[in-house]
C-alpha angles and dihedrals in degrees: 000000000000118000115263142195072241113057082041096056095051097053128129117267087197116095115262144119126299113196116197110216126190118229095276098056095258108142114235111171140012128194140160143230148203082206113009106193083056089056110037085046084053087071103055102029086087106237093101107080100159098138085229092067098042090043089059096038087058090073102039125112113161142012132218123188134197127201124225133172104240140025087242096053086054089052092052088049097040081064100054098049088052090053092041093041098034089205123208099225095053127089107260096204096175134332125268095269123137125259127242121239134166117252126200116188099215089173092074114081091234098040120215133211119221145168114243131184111202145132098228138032109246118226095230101126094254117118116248126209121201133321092241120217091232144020088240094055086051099045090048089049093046087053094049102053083047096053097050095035120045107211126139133295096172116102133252084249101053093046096056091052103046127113094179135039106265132240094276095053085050084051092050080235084118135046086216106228083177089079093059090230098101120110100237077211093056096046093046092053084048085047099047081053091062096047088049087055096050090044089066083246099127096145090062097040082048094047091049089047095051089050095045088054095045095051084048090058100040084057091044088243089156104171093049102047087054088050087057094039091061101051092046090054090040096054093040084057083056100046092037087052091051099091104192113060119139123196107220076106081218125150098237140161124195131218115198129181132202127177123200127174128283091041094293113148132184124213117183120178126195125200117212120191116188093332097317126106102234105167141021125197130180126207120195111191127170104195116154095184100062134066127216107272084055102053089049090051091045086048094057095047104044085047102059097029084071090068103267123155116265120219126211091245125034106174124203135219089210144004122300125218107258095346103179098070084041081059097047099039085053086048095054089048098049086043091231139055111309110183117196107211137192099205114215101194138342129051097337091058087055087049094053088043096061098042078048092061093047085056090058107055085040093067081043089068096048097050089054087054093052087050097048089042087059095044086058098046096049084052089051093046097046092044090041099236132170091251140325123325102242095172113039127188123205130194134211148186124206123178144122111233092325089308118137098342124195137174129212139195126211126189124220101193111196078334110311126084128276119202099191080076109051117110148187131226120184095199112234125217095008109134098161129030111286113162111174087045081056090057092042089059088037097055092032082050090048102045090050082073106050090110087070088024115040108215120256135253088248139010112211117208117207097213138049141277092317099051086050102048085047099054085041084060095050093043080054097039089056109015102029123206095341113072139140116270116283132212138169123209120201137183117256114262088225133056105262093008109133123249117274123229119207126185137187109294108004119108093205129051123264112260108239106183114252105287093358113174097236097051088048083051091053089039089052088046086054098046094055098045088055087048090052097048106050090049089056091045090047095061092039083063084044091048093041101050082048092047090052094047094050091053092067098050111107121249082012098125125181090280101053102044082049089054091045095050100050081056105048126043094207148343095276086057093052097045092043083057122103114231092254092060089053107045083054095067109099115268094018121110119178093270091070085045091058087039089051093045092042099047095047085039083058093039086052086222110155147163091312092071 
């Protein structure tokens, strides 16, 4: 139903929730209001000429309000319908998963420590840590407290059922409570460690560990006070390589905004315990209809409405929209006073300023993203794929005259290298150059393992049309008539001339504009396989010089220059190596060693090899 004087006219005074609705129903957008027809009239008065605004009026067709008692039941609600209706218009900081915490069952008489994903703590007696803004912080943190206390990581159920320690009590990773010879008093100080840690509370837990190791050692109890000795100096490495700890000893947390064109905002948040960062989390969000004030309040909203812990103090780099119900809606979660601040100087500035430069180089990676999304799509576009290559292959030939030949992959994933995919080929049979005969065997070698290594969008071929035709024939020869996209790059035949392009049956190269982002993508895939290459070919020359020396010296047989030559890279390394170095490489006594030094000393082969 089209908007009306009217409908205007005969709107609440009273606060509540408008939702905007296109003229097929769809919700776009949902706000809230001390007064609402203050504020709905607000949109269509005509003082208010923020392109944003007049961007989202444009599709909207009709209004519904709903009443509530108070603003900050507005605000509650406001939340709600975001999260049911999903708008378009509204910021969408993060789904409605649910959030991942650690959970000790200190209930259990040999407490263990567990990762949880859950929306709400369960009152179940056991202590909860976080939530953590994502899976990985949790999982690093997880590792970490197993690594420096050993409790246990086994169920109920399989210690009930086990007749032998398990691997982590062979390890020493476990204090092994399954073999019944465990002091419950031992492993509840160990526990109450543990709990200290995750608190944020690392001076007390360092304090309690010094004085542990001293009383061990007072009671020349040696074993134990090393044991202790160990985890106190490991969790001080820890503490000393987080760089940003601030002492205020507060529970924080830090909104920053950054806007950037084309309605891209930035929202980083940074989460302070007791002084420490402890966790960093980027939001992304394109939303043409809102201005900044908007995003950030959104933000804040959508941010603590999923369940996450709300500090005393969450300080701000900028004004908020209608920041007094936000407060008191933060304060009623948190069940005492939350302030949202904007420092001005001292220790909070600091604070903004740092959640300001994560930002930034939050907005950095997604700019690199954008680029390298358009890089793929302008590929895909001038070699006519079916979408964007997002794992690219690239193929290269290093050798000097024939001698020694070798060919490399390298592997380009959604436009950045990956280097779980780089390879290397020695090349077998070949006695002259033959280069496009190299890239035959490279491209038959690597096909033959697409089952553990599924094949890419697209194989780039540094070379021209013969290295091209030759890998097409191999792709044919192994795959048929069914095979990943193939290019060639090859360097301009004039100086400053760009790179050509050549594909499967087409005489003349494809036509890449002047400095276009996809062909600067091929030409850095083929950088990086020549660079590849020719470091793989240059310590195959290295490893063979070495392997042709070794043959001549006397009592060296085929084992031990093997041996030898896993160990040392070259001669110069051998000869740089002390006796003792030699002689404890497998298969070599100190008789080889005095053969080795004697041989190189009458070969008068030196340093400079």
């Amino acid at each position: 139903m089209p908007i009306t004087e009217d409908h205007l006219k005969n709107l609440p005074s009273s606060p509540g929730v408008y939702l905007m609705m296109d003229h097929k129903g769809k919700v776009l957008y949902v706000g809230k209001a001390a007064n609402l027809k203050n504020r709905v009239k607000s949109y269509f008065n005509g003082t208010d000429e923020r392109p944003s605004i007049q961007f989202l009026m444009a599709r909207v067709d009709e209004i519904r309000t709903i009443l509530t008692e108070t603003e900050k039941e507005a605000l509650i609600l406001e939340n709600n319908l975001i999260k049911e209706h999903r708008p378009k218009y509204n910021v969408d900081l993060r789904d409605d998963k649910s959030f991942f915490s650690l959970r000790l069952n200190i209930a259990h008489q040999f407490p263990r420590l567990t990762l949880i994903r859950t929306q709400k703590v369960k009152p179940d007696g056991a202590r909860y840590f976080g939530p953590y803004s994502s899976a990985r912080d949790a999982r690093v943190t997880l590792r970490f407290i197993q690594r420096l206390f050993p409790l246990r990581q086994c169920t109920e159920r399989q210690i009930a059922t086990c007749s032998r320690p398990c691997l982590n009590c062979q390890m020493g990773r476990c204090l092994c409570p399954c073999s019944g010879k465990v002091d419950p008093q031992e492993y509840r100080r160990m526990v109450d460690q543990v709990v200290l840690l995750l608190q944020g509370r690392s001076e007390d837990l360092l304090r309690k560990l010094r004085t542990q190791m001293e009383t061990a050692a007072r009671e020349l109890r040696f074993e134990e006070a090393a044991r202790v000795r160990d985890r106190l100096a490991s969790i001080e490495r820890t503490l000393e390589a987080q760089n940003v700890s601030f002492f205020h000893l507060k529970d924080q947390d830090v909104f920053a905004l950054l806007e950037h064109e084309n309605s891209l905002f930035v929202v980083e948040v940074l989460s302070f315990r007791k002084g420490n960062l402890l966790s960093e989390e980027s939001f992304l969000i394109r939303n043409p209809a809102l201005e900044a004030e908007q995003v950030l309040s959104s933000a804040l909203k959508q941010y603590y409405a999923a369940g996450t812990f709300v500090p005393k103090e969450i300080l701000l780099s900028r004004p908020i929209d209608q920041p007094e119900p936000i407060e008191a809606w933060l304060s009623e979660l948190r069940g005492s006073k939350v302030a949202l601040k904007m420092p001005q100087r001292g220790q909070g500035t600091k604070l903004v300023m740092l959640a300001i430069k994560n930002a930034h180089a939050a907005l950095t990676r997604e700019k690199q993203k954008i680029t390298a999304e358009a890089s793929l799509e302008s590929i895909a576009s001038r070699l006519h794929l079916p979408g964007p290559p997002r794992l690219i292959e690239a193929y290269d030939i290093s050798n000097i005259s024939g001698s020694l030949p070798v060919g490399v992959k390298i592997a380009f994933r959604d436009g950045k290298p990956d280097k779980s995919g780089y390879r290397k080929y020695k090349m077998r049979g070949f006695e002259d150059q033959d280069d496009p005969g190299m890239i035959y065997q490279t491209i038959s070698r690597r096909v033959k393992h697409r089952e553990e290594e599924p094949l890419p969008d697209l194989l780039l071929i540094d070379g021209g049309k013969s290295q091209l035709n030759a890998a097409e024939i191999a792709l044919k020869e192994n795959l048929g008539s069914v095979y990943p996209a193939l290019a060639a790059i090859a360097k301009g035949r004039a100086e400053g001339e760009e790179d050509r392009i050549y594909t499967p049956n087409r005489k003349n190269p494809v036509q890449f504009p002047r400095g276009d982002s996809g062909l600067m993508l091929l030409m850095r895939a083929r950088d990086e396989a020549h660079r590849f290459a020719h470091a793989f070919h240059t310590k195959s020359r290295k490893a063979d010089v070495i392997r042709s020396e070794l043959d001549a010296v006397p009592g060296i047989g085929p084992k031990k220059r093997t041996a030898l030559l896993k160990a040392f890279a070259s001669v110069q390394d051998l000869l740089a190596a002390s006796d003792e170095q030699i002689a404890a490489v497998p298969g070599i006594n100190s008789t080889d060693v005095v053969r080795i030094r004697e041989f190189f000393q009458s070969r008068e082969i030196g340093l400079s090899v």
